[in-house]
N, C-alpha and C positions, 0 to 999 in steps of 0.2 A: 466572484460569485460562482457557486457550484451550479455546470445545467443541470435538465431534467432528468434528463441519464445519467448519469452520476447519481442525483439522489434517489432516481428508483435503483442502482444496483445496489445503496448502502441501506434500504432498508430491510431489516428484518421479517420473517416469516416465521416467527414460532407456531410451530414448536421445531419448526425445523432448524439447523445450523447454519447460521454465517459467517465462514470465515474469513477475518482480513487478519491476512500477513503483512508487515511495514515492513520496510531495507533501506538500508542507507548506513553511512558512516557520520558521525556525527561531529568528527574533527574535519567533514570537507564542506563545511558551510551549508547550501542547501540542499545537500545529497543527505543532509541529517533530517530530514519535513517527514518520514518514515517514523524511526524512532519515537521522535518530539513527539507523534501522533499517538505512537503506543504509551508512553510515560506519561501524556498527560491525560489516558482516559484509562485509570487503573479498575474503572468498575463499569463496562460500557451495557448499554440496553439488553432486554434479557434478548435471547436470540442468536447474539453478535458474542465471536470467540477471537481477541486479540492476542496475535503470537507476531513478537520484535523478533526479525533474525539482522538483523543488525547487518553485517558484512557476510555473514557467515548463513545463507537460507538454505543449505543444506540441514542445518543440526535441529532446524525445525521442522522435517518432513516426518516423522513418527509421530507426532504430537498432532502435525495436520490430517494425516491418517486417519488417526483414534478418534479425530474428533466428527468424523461423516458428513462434512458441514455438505449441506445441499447446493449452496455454492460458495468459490472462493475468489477474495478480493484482494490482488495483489496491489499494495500503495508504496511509488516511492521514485523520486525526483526521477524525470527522462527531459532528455533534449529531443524536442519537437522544433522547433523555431514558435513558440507562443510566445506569446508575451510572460514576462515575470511573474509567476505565482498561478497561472492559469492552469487549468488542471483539465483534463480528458480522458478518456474510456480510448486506449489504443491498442489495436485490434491485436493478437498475437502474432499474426507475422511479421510484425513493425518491429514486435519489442529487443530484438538484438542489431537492429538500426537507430533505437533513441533512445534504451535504459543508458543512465550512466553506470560506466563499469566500475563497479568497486568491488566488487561481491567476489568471492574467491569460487563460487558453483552459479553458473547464469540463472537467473531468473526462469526463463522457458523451461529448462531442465526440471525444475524444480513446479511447477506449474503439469508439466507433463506426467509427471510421476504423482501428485494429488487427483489428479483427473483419472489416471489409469487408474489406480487401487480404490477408489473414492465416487467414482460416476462425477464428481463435483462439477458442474458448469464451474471454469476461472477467466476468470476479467480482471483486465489491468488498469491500473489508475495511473496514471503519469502527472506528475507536477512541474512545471516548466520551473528551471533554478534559475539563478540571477547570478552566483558564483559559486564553483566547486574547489576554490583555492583552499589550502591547508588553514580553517579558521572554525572556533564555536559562537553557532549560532546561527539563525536562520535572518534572511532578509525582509524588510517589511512584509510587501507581497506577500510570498511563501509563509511565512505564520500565519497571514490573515486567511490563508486557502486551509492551513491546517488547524487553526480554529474552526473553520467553516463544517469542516470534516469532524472535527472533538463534537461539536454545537451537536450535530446530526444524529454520531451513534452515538450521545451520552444520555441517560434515562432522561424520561418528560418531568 
């Protein structure tokens, strides 16, 4: 169950921009809850601008630029100690203590450089994994968090 915080950062303020960025590799089990979130909401509420940088969130920093989002929402599996699928708002100076590494440009990097050229308020979304072994597919939990998340920014 998504808290309150969480769904007031995912929701929308048009006419202004919200961007969420998802990460994750999707061959490491639930370090893919990112992705899955991008790919299965190919048309999300008006407001809301979804960009997958998959392993790779550098190649998506031009794109976040351009787009002025008023604020930005970074999503995508961290180890916290929660429980399986449980999901939290973790503060920035946490996130190179529980993202998981996969990403070839860290997260914060990329986070820092949207905020500078952009003003964008960014907040992180962490989803607690269950396994980040070499496997496709997500674990019960973690879908059901990243449904909860689809349910949320997809039109009413």
């Amino acid at each position: 169950m998504l808290d309150v915080e969480i769904k007031k950062i995912l929701q929308p303020h048009p006419p202004d921009i919200i961007l969420i960025i998802t990460a994750g590799n999707i061959f490491r089990a639930d370090d893919g809850v990112g992705p899955y979130i991008a790919r299965h909401l190919p048309d999300p509420r008006d407001g809301i601008l979804i960009l997958d940088a998959g392993e790779r969130p550098e190649n998506i920093i031009d794109r976040a630029v351009e787009a002025k989002p008023v604020w930005t929402v970074i999503i995508d599996a961290a180890e916290f100690g929660g429980v399986v699928g449980e999901a939290r708002v973790i503060p920035s100076e946490l996130i190179e203590d529980c993202i998981v590494s996969t990403h070839t440009f860290p997260l914060p990097g990329v986070a820092k450089i949207i905020q500078y050229d952009t003003g964008s308020e960014v907040f992180f979304i962490g989803i607690q994994p269950g396994s980040k072994d070499f496997a496709e597919g997500l674990s019960a939990p973690v879908e059901q968090t990243a449904r909860e998340i689809i349910a949320l920014l997809s039109p009413r």
